[in-house]
C-alpha positions in Angstrom: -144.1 9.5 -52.8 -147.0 8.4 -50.9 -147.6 5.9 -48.2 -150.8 3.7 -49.0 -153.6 5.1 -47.2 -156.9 3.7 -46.7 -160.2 4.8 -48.3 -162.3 6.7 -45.4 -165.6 6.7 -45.9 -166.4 8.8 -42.8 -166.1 13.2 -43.3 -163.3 14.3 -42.0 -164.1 17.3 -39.1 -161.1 19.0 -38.4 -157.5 19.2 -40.5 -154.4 19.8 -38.8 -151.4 21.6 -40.5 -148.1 21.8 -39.1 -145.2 19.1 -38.3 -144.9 15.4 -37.6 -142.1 14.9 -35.4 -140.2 12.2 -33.5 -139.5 13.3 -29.7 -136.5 12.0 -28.3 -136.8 12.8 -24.3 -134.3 12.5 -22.0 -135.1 12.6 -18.8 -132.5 14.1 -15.7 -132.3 15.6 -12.5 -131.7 18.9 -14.1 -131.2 20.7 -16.9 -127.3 20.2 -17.9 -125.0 23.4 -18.1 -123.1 24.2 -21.2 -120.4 21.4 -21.9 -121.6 19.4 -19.0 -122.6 16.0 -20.0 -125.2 14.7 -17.6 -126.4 11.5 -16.4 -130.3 10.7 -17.5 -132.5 9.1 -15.6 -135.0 7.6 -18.4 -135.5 7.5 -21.9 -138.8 7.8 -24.2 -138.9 7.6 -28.3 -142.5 9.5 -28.8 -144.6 10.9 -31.5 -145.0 14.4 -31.8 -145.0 17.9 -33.2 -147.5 20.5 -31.9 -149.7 20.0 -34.8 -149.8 16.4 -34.8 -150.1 16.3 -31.0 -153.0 18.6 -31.5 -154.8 16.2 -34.1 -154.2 13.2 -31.4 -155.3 15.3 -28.7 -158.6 15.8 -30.6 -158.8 12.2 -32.1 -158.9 10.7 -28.7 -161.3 13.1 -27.6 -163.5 11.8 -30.5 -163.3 14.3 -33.5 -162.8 12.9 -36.5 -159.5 14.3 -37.6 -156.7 14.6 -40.9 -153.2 15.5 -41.1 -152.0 17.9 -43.8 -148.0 17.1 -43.3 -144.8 16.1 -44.8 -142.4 13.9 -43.4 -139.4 11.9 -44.7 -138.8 9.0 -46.6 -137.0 7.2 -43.5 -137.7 4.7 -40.8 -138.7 8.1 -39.0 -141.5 9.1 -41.1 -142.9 5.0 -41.3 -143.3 5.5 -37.5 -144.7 9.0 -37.6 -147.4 7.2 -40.2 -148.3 4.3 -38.6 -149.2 6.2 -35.5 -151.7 8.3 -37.3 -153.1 4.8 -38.2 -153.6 3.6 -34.7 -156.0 6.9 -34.0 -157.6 6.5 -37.0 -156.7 10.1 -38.3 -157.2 10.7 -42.1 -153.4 10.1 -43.9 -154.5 11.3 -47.4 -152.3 14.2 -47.5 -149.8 13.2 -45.5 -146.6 13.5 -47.9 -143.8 11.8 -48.2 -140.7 13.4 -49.2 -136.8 12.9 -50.4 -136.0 16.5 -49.7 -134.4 15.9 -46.2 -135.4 14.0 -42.8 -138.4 13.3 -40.9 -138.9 16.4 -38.3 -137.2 15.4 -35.1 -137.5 17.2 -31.5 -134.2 16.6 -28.4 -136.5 17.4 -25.4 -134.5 17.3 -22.2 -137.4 16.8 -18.6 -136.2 17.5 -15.4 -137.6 16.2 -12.2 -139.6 19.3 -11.4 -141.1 18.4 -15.1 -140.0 21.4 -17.0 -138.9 20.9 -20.4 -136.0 22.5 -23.1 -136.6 21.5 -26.5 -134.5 21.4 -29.8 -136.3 21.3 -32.8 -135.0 20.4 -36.3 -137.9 20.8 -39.2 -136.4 18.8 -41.9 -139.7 17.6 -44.4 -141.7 20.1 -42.3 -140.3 23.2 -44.3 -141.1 21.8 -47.3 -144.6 21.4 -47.5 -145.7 24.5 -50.1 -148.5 26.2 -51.2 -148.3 23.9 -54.0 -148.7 20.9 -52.5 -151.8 22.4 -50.4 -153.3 24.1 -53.7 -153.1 20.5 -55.6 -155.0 18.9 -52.9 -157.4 21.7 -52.0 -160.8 20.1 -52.8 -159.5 16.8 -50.7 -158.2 19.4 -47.8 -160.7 21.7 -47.3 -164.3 20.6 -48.7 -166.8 19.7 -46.1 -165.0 19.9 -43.0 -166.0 21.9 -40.0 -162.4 23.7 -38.6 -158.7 23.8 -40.3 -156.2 23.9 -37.4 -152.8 25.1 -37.6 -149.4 26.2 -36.1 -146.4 28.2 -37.2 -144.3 24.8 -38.0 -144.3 25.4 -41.7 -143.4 28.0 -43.9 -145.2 31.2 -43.3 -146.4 31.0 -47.3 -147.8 27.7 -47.1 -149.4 28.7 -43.6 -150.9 31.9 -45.8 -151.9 30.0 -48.8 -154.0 27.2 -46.7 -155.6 30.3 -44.3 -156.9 31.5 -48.0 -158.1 28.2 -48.9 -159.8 28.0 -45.7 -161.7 31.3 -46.0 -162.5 30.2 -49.7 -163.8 27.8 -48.4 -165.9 29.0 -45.3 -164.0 27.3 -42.9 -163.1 28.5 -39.0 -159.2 28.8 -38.9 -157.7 27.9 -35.3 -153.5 29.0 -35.7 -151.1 28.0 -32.2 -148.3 30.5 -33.1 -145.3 28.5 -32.4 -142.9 27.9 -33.3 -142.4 31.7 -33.9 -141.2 32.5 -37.5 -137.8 33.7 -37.4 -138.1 35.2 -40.6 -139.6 38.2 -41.9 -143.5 37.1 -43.1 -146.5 38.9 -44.2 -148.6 40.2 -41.9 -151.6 39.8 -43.5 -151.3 36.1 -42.3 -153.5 37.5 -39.7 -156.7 38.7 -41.3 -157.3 35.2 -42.1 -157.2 34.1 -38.9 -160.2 33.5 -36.4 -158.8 32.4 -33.5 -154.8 32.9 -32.8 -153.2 31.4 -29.7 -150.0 31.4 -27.9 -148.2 30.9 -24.4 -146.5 33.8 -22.8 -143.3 33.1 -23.7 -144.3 33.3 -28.1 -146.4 36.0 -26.9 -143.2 37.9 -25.8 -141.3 37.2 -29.0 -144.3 38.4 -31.0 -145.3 41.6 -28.7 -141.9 42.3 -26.9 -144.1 42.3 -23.9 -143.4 40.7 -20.4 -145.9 38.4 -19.2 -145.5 38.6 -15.4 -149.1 38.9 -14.3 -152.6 37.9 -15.7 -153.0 41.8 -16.4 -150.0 41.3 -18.6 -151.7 38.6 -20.7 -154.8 40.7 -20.9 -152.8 43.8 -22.5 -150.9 41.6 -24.5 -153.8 39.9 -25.9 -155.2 43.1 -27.0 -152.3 43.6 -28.9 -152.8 40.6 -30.6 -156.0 41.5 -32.0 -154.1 44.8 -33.3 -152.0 42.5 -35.4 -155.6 41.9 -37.7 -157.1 38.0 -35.9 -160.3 38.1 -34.9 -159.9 36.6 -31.6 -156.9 36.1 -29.4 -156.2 33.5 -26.7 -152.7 33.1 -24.4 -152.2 30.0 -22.5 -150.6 30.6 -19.2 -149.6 27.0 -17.7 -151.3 26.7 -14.4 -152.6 29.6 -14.3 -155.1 29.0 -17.1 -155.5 31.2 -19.9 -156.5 34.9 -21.2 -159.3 35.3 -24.1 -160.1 38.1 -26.1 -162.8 38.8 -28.5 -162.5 42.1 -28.3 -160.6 45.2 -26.6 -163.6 45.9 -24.0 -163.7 41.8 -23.7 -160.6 40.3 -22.4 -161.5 37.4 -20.0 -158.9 35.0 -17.8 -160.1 31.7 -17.1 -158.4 29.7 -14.3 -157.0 26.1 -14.6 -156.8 23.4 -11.9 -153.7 23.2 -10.3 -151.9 19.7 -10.4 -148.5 18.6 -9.6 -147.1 18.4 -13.1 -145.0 15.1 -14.0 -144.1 16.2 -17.5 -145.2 19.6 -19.4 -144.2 18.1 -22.8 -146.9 18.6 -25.3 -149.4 20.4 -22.7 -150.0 22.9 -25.1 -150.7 20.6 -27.6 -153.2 19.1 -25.7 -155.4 22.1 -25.2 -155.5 23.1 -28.9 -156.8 19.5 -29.5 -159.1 19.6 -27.1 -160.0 23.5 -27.6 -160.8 22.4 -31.5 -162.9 19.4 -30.5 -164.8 22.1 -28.3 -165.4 23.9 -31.4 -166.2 21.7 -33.4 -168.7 19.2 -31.4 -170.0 21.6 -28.7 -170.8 24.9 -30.5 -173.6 25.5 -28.0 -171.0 26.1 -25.2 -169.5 30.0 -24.8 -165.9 30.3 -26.2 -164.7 31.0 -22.3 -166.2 27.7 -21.4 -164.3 25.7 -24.0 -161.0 27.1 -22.9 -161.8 26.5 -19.2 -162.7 22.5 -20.2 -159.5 22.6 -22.7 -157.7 24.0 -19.6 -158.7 20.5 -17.8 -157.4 18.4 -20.2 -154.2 20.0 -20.5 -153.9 19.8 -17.1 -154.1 16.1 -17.3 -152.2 15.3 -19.6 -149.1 16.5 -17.5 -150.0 13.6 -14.9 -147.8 11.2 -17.6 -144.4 10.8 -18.9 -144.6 11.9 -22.4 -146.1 14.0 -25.5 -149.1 11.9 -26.9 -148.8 9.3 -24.6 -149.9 11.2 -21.6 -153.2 12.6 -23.6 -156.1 11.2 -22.2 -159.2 9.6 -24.0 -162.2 10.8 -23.7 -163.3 7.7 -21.3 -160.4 9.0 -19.1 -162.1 12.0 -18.3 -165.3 13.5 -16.4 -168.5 13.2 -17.7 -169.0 16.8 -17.0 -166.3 17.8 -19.7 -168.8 16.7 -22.3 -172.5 17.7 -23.2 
């Protein structure tokens, strides 16, 4: 089953892979202790999932974005769709599916804006390589970058990198959700730039990130696994990038005092991709740093896509 989408005249830029999710976020003091029930201070019903927040992130920025996604036949799912709508991101293969429920996230915030989250996939685990192989020429001919995460099955995820090199297409994978299943490897050869936070990074490397000389060792171990390039976000303290083993940069981020970290993330994979996309005269490193920015920024607000900022909420100097 498939919501009515419009006709878009307009070539799509940049897909997005991954999950559509409903955020439920409470917000408290503190985060509660096991069996403690604990008294919140506010409550926010948003739209999210890393991918989607991503495609947001980059549709407010101005790229001219489509979801490839499948959420649930439920009042969920109607929500999740209409709010691709209001950014005017491409809903053509955004599926809708019987299987089970619309993704949904339990995101606790405390005051020092930290976040836990609990993450249920539902429709996201079944969006297969058939689905994505039926709609290939809609997917994947004549855009400019196919953006991903690890909020899928790693199949699908391997399939669509395929397509993508088929097709001559950048690939841009966040690695989270980390698989928690065995999955090929070669997932990796298909991949041009792969990025994660420290805390994926350790799952993935079974390294400690303690120190931005941690990152950098880490990311070289990253481009072991086969992707060509390798970035690790590090909160406030910016990010690593490496193209290579003798070229392993850190690029610093602004600090700012942080209402909410929700979605952060997010936000600089949407902004990193409309970098990539739109400003391909810019260095890689200098991307990142203005991505770094806009992550910052969007930690100023309460909320996943509702703190991103448009592009007429930032400096001039972001943009060329």
């Amino acid at each position: 089953m498939e919501f009515e989408s419009e006709s878009r005249s307009v070539q799509t830029e940049a897909v997005f892979m991954g999950a559509c999710i409903i955020d439920l976020m409470a917000y408290a003091s503190r985060f509660p202790n096991p069996g403690e029930t604990l008294s919140g201070k506010h409550f926010i019903k948003d739209n999210g999932g890393k991918s989607a927040n991503a495609c947001v992130m980059a549709a407010k920025l101005g790229l001219r974005t489509a979801m490839l996604a499948k959420i649930g036949d439920d009042c969920f799912g109607k929500d999740l769709y209409e709010n691709f709508k209001q950014f005017n991101i491409n809903t053509d293969n955004v599926f809708i599916s019987n299987e089970s429920h619309s993704p949904v996230s339990l995101i606790t915030v405390t005051d020092s804006g930290q976040n836990t989250i609990v993450y249920t996939p539902g429709t996201a685990n079944f969006l297969s390589s058939a689905d994505i192989e039926r709609r290939k020429e809609h997917i994947f001919k004549g855009i400019k970058l196919f953006v991903s995460t690890f909020e899928c099955k790693p199949e699908a995820l391997l399939s669509a990198l395929k397509l993508a090199k088929q097709y001559k297409i950048p690939t841009l994978i966040n690695g989270a959700p980390c698989f928690t299943t065995p999955f090929d490897k070669q997932i990796f050869k298909f991949i041009d730039i792969f990025c994660v936070n420290e805390i994926e990074t350790q799952e993935m490397t079974g390294m400690a990130i303690n120190s931005i000389e941690d990152a950098k060792k880490a990311s070289i171990y990253l481009l072991e696994l086969g992707c060509l390039s390798a970035i690790i976000t590090l909160g406030e303290n910016g990010a690593v990038y490496a193209a290579n083993k003798q070229e392993v940069h850190h690029i610093p981020s602004e600090k700012v005092a942080a209402v909410d970290t929700t979605g952060a993330g997010d936000a600089f994979n949407g902004a990193l991709a409309y970098y990539l996309v739109r400003e391909s005269n810019s260095s890689v490193e200098e991307k990142i740093r203005r991505a770094c920015v806009i992550a910052a920024k969007s930690t100023l607000k309460k909320g996943t896509q509702a703190s991103f900022p448009s592009k007429s909420d930032l400096p001039k100097e972001l943009f060329l």
